[in-house]
N, C-alpha and C positions, 0 to 999 in steps of 0.2 A: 027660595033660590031665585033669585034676578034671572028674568030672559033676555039673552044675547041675540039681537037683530043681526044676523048677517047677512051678505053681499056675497055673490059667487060669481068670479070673473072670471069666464075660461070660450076660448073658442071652438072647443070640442064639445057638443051635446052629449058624449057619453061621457066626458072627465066632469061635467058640471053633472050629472045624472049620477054619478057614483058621487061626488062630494054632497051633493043634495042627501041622497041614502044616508052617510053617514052623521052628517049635523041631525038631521030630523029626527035619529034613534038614538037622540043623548037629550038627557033632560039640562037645561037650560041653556039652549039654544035654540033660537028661530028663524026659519029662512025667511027672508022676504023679499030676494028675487032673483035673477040671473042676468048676468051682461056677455054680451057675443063678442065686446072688444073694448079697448081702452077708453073709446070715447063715449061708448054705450054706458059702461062703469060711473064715470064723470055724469051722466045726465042721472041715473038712478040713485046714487049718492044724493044729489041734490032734492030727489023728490021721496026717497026712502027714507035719509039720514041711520043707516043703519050703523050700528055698534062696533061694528067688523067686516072687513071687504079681505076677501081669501082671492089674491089676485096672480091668474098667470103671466108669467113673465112676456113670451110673445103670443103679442096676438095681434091680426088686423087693423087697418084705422090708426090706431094707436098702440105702443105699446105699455105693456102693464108695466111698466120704468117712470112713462112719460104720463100713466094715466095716476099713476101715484101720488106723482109730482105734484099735476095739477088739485087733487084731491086733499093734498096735505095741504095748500094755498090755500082752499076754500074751505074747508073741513075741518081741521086743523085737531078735533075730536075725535074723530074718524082714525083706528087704529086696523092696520095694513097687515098680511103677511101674505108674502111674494110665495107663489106655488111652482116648482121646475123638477124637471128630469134631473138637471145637472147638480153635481156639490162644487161646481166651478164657485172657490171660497171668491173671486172676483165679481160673480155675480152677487153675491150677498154685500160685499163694500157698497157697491155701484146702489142696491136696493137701498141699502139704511143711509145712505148721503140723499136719496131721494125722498126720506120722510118713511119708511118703511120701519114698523116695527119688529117684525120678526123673519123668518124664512124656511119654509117646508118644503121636503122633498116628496112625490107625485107617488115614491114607492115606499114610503116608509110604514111601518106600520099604525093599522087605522088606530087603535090602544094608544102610542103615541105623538098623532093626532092630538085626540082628546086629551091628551095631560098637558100638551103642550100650550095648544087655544085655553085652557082652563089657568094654566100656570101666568098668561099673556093678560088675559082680562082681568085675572084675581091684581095681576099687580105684583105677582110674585115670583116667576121667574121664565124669564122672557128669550132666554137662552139656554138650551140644551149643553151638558158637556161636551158632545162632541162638536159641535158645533164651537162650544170656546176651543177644544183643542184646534181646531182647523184655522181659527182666527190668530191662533198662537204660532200656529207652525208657516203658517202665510207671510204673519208680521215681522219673522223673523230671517223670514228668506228673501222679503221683498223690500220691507224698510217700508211697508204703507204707513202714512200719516194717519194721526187719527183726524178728527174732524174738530176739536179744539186747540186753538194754541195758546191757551191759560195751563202756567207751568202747575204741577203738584203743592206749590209749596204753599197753595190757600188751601190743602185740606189739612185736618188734623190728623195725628197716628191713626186717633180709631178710624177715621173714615178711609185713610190711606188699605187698614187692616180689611174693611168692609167692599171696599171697591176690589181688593185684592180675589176674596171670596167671592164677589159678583164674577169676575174673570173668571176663577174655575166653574163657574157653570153650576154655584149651587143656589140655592131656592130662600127666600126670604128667613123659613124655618129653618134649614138648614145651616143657614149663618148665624139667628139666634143661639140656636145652641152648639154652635162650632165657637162666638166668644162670651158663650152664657150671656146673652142680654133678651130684653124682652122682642116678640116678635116686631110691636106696633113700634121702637128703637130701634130698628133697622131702617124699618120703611120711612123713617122721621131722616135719618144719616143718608137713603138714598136720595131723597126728595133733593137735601139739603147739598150733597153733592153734584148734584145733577145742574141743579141754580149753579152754583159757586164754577161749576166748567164749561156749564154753557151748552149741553148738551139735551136730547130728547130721548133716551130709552138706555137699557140696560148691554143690546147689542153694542151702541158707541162706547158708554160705559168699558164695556171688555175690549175693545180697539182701542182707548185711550190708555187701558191700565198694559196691556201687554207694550206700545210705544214710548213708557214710560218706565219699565222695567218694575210695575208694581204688583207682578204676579206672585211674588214668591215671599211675602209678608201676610198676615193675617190668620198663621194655623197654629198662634200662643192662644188658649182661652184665658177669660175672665176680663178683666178691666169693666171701667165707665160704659 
């Protein structure tokens, strides 16, 4: 199993002390250091170059918005997930237009934690359900934009069907075999959508399908 170098951004010595506790007691994860604020974050990045940076949202100096930002500039490998009290779904927009790949909340359980950082690095699913419900019920009452304005009509049905099932919040595997195709055929249709819209992760992914009304396609099986 590959070891995951991460990065722990938090201005709280006990919230960095618990999230430390819980990466170190998972096998393929490795800590390799702690930043006190956004701009401490940005200098360890550069001399760590770690795999993952678990980053709070405010903190001193900088914030972890701003220290994101700057990190996705320079980094641009470097995969992010914003840590907060809040399910404020505004702050998660605000995070994934800053280069952020994911978003965890400070109370959730530590179990999933780890499925989620696991589901994040595999590559395979980057967004929780609830988290696409919230990004559904937000889109819908706010009218947020997604972050591309390349219209649907460059993807195909099946990637339209595939993006749809990314939106409900389900996992590489579980889109396999929701349109019977192979697993490493999904990941080839996301790849491939992801180019064709112009986008960087499976979050915008769901924020582009919910402001495009392509949630509610994708739950025929079989096909190409």
């Amino acid at each position: 199993m590959m070891n995951y170098r991460v990065l722990i951004a938090d201005d709280h010595p006990l919230a960095r002390r618990a999230i430390r506790s819980l990466i170190d007691g998972e096998a393929g994860f490795e800590w390799v250091g702690e930043a006190r604020s956004g701009a401490e974050a940005v200098e360890l990045c550069g001399r760590l170059l770690p795999d993952l940076v678990l980053m709070d949202i405010q903190m001193p100096e900088m914030s972890g918005l701003e220290a994101t930002k700057r990190i996705k500039q320079l980094y641009p490998h470097i995969r992010i997930v914003m840590l907060t009290v809040s399910d404020d779904v505004a702050d998660l927009f605000t995070a994934v237009r800053h280069g952020a790949q994911g978003y965890l909340l400070k109370n959730m359980d530590p179990d999933d934690w780890i499925a989620y950082l696991r589901g994040l690095l595999d590559e395979n699913s980057e967004i929780s359900r609830g988290m696409a419900d919230r990004l559904f019920h937000s889109f819908r009452s706010a009218g947020e934009s997604a972050a591309s304005d390349i219209g649907p009509g460059v993807l195909s049905q099946r990637e339209c069907e595939i993006l749809s099932c990314v939106a409900s919040g389900q996992s590489n595997r579980q889109i396999a075999e929701t349109l019977i195709i192979t697993e490493n055929t999904v990941k080839n249709h996301i790849k491939n959508i992801l180019s064709k819209l112009a986008l960087d992760n499976r979050v915008q992914l769901t924020a582009y399908a919910v402001r495009h009304g392509l949630t509610q396609i994708g739950q025929k099986q079989g096909g190409k």
